[in-house]
C-alpha distance (Angstrom), angle and dihedral (degrees) to the residues before:
residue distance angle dihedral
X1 . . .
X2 4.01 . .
X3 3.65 113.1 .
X4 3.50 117.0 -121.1
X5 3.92 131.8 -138.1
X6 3.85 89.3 -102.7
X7 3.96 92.7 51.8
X8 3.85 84.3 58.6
X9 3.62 89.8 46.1
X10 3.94 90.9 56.0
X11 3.69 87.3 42.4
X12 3.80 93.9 63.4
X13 4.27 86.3 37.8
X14 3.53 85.9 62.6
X15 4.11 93.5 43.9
X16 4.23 81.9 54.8
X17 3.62 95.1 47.8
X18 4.34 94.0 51.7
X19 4.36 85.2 43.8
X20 4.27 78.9 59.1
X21 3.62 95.5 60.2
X22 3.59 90.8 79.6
X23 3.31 91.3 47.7
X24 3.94 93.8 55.7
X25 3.51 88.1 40.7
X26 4.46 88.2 66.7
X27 4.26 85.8 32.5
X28 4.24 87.7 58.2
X29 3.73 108.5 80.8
X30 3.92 101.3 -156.9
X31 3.77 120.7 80.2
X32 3.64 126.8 -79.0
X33 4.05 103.0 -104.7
X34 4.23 87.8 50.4
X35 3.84 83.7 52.8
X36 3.34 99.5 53.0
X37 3.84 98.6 40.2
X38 4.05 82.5 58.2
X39 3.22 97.8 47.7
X40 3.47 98.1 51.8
X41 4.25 93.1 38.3
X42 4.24 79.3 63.0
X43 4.08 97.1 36.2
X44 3.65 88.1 56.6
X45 3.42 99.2 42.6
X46 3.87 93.3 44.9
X47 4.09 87.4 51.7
X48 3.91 96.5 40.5
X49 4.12 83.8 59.0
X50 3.83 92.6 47.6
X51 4.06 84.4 52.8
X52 3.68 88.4 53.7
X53 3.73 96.5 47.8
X54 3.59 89.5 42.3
X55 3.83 92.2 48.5
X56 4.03 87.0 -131.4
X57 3.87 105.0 152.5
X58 3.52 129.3 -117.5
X59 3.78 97.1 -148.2
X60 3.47 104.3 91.0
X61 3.79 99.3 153.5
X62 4.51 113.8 -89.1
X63 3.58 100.7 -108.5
X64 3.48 80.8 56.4
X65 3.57 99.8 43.1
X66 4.13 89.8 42.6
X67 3.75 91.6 51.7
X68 4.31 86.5 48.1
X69 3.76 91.1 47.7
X70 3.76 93.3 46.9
X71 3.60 95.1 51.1
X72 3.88 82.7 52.0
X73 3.79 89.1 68.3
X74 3.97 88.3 55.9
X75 3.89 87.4 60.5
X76 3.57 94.3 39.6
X77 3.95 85.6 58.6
X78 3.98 90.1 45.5
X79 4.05 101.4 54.9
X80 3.96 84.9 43.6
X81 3.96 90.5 59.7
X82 3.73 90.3 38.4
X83 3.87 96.0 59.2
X84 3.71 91.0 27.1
X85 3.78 81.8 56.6
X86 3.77 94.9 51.4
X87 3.73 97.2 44.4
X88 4.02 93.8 59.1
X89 3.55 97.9 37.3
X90 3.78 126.0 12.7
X91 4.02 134.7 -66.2
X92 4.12 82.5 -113.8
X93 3.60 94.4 55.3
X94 3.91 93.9 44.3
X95 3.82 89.9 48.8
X96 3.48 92.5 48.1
X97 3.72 95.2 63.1
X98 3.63 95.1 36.7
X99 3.96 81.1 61.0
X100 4.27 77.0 74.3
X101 3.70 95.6 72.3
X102 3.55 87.7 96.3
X103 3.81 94.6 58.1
X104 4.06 89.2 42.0
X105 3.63 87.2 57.7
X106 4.26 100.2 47.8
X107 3.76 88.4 66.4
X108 3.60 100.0 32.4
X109 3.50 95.1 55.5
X110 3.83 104.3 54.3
X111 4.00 85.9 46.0
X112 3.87 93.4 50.9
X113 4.13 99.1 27.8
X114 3.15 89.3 38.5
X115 3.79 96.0 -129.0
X116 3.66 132.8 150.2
X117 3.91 118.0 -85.9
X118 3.20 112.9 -118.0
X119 4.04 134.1 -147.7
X120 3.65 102.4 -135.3
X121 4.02 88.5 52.3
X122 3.76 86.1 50.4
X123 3.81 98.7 47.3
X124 3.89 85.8 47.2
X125 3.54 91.6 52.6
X126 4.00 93.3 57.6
X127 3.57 87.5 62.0
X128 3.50 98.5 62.6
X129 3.67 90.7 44.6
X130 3.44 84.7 58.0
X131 3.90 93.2 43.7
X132 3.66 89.8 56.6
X133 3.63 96.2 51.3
X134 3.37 98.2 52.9
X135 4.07 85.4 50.5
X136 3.95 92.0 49.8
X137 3.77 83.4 50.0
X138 3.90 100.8 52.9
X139 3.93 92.1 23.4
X140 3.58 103.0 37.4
X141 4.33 90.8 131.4
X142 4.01 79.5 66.9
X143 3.45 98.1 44.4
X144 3.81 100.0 112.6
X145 3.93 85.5 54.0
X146 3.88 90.3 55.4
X147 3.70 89.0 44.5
X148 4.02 99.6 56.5
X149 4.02 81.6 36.7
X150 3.88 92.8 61.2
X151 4.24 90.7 46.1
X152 3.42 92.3 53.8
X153 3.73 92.9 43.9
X154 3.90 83.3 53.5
X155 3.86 92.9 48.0
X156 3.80 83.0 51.7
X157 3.33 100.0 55.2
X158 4.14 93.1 43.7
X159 3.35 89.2 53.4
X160 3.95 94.1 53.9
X161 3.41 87.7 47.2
X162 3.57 89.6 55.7
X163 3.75 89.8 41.3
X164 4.18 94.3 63.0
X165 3.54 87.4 70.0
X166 3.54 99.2 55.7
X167 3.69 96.8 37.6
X168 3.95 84.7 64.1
X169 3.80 87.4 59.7
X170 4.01 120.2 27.1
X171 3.95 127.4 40.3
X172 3.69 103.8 -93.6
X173 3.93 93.9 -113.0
X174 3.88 89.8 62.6
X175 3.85 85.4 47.8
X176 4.11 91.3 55.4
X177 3.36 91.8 40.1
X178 3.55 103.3 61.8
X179 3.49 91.8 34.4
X180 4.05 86.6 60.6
X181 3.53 97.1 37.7
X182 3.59 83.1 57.4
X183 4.31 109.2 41.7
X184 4.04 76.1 53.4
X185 3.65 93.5 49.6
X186 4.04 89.1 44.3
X187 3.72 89.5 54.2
X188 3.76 97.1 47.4
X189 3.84 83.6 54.0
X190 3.91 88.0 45.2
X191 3.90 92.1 49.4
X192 3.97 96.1 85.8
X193 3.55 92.4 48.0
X194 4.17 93.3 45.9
X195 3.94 88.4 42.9
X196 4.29 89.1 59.4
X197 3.54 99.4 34.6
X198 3.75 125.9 17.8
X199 4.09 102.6 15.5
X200 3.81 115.8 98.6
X201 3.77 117.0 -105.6
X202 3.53 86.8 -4.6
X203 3.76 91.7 -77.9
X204 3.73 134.9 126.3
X205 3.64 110.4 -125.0
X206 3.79 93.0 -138.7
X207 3.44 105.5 132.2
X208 4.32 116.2 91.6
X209 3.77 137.6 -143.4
X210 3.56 107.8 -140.7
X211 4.05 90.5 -110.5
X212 4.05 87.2 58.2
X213 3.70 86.8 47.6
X214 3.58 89.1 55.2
X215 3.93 98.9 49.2
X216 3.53 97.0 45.8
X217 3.71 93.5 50.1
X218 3.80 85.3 47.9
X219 3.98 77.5 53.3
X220 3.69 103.5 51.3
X221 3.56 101.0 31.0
X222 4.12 106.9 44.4
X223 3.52 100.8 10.4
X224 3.86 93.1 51.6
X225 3.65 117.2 16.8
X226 3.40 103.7 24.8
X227 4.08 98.0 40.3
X228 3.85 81.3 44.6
X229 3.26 97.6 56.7
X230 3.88 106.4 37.5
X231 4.04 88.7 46.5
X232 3.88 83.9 58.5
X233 4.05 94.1 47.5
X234 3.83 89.0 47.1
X235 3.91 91.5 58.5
X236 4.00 87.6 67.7
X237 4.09 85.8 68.7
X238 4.17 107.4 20.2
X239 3.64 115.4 58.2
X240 3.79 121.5 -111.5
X241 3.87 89.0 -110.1
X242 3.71 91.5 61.6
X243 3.63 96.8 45.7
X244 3.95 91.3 56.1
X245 3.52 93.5 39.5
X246 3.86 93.1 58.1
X247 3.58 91.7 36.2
X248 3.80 85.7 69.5
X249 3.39 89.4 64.2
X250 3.74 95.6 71.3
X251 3.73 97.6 93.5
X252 3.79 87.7 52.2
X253 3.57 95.0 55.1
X254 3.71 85.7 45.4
X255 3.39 101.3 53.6
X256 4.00 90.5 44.8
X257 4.07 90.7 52.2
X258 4.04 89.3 47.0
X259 3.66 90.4 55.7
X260 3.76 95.7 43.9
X261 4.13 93.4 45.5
X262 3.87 100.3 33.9
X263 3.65 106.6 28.8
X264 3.54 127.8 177.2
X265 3.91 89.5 28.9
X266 3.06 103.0 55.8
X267 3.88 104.1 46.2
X268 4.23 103.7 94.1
X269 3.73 134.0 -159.9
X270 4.27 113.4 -70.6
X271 3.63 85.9 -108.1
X272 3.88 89.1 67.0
X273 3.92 91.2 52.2
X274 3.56 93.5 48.7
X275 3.71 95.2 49.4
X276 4.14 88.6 48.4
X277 3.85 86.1 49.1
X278 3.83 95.4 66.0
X279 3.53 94.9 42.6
X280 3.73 91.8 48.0
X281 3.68 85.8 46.9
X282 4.00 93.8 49.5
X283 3.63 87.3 46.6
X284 3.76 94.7 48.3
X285 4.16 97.2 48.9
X286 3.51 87.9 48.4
X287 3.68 106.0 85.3
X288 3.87 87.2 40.7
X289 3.68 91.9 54.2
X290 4.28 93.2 43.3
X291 3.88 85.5 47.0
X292 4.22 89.0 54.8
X293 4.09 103.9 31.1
X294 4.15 90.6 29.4
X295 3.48 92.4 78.3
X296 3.77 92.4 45.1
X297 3.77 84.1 57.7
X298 3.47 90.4 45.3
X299 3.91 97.2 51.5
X300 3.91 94.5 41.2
X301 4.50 92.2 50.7
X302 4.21 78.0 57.4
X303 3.22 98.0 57.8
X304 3.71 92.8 45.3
């Protein structure tokens, strides 16, 4: 099927709506870890009933389902950073160095997938580095925030990495279900720890205003399952190239909302919008460049 203008219209919808999740992450008023535990609790309940109504099957075999589950925990550990990330700094600063997951994912990809390195990736990649010094340098009374922003951006891009793999193999709602049955599992497991140590007063912020239940079903429900889902059901018309390319755009659309909701504290110092630019810029050749040099690659690990 040829995609239509309005497919790439709800394309670039769905780009806006993952930019909000920072956002809802500063507009939710309990911590981070009780944010993500509900989110996922409602994800994977929203998903398991979409398996049911699809009559997709649960029983996928338990190494695979351990392996699923496990990887869960990975993005468990990423949306805590993310809104961790937020909450001490600023949603622009945490979507600035999610904007790295691209570079995360050039070097963890050859080292996982065993594929070559290539030079364009590399080259790309010293451009960021260079983004995020100049951002350290202007912003360095956020620099925490950028910190936990760039490990969750590397979490993200492990667990895509990971993700190819079983893309190839299971229908991509048994993929998201496991993977948020788990992260809500690996919190649960995490919750003794949290309560001790990290949690304030010792208490699990569990209990929800009717505002916070409203955000973090806006969370689960459109920002997960249903952006999920429709991204995947657009790939049958819009190339993969076009997807990725416009999925760059989410820390753009971010950034702009941030400004436009939060004001004042969110705009930064120039420094930090020149630093974003050349990482938005890396991030933006890249596809263009892997689309031109990829099949180079491609041709030359043939011959081999």
């Amino acid at each position: 099927m040829m995609p239509e203008f309005k497919d790439y219209l709800h394309l670039h919808f769905l780009v806006l709506i993952w930019g909000f999740t920072a956002i809802l992450g500063l507009l939710i008023t309990i911590p981070p870890v009780e944010v993500v535990f509900y989110r996922t609790l409602i994800a994977s309940g929203g998903l398991g009933i979409l398996m049911y109504i699809n009559k997709l099957s649960f029983n996928i075999g338990k190494n695979e389902i351990v392996k699923l589950l496990l990887t869960g925990s990975i993005i468990a550990g990423h949306w805590i950073l993310f809104f961790t990330s937020a909450r001490i700094s600023t949603a622009s600063v945490c979507l600035a160095g999610m904007a790295t997951t691209s570079f995360w994912t050039s070097f963890l990809e050859p080292l996982l997938l065993k594929k070559r390195i290539k030079w364009y990736e590399v080259f790309l990649g010293i451009l960021v580095i260079a983004g995020l010094y100049i951002i350290f340098h202007f912003e360095f009374n956020h620099a925490l925030g950028l910190f936990l922003a760039l490990i969750s951006a590397l979490l993200a891009a492990l667990f895509t990495v990971i993700n190819v793999g079983f893309a190839k193999v299971h229908h991509h709602h048994t993929v998201t279900f496991y993977e948020m049955t788990g992260a809500c599992i690996s919190i649960v497991v995490f919750f003794p720890f949290y309560k001790l140590f990290l949690a304030e007063n010792s208490l699990l912020h569990l209990k929800l205003s009717n505002m916070d239940l409203l955000y973090i079903s806006i969370l689960a429900v459109v920002c997960t399952v249903y952006a999920y889902s429709a991204s995947i059901e657009l790939m049958k018309k819009i190339s993969a190239f076009s997807v990725n390319l416009t999925i760059n755009l989410e820390p753009v659309y971010g950034i702009i909302l941030a400004v436009l909701i939060f004001g004042e504290k969110e705009k930064m110092e120039p420094g930090f919008y020149i630093g974003t630019s050349i990482i938005l810029i890396s991030v933006l050749v890249h596809p263009f460049l892997s689309k031109y040099y990829g099949s180079k690659y491609l041709e030359t690990d043939n011959l081999r």
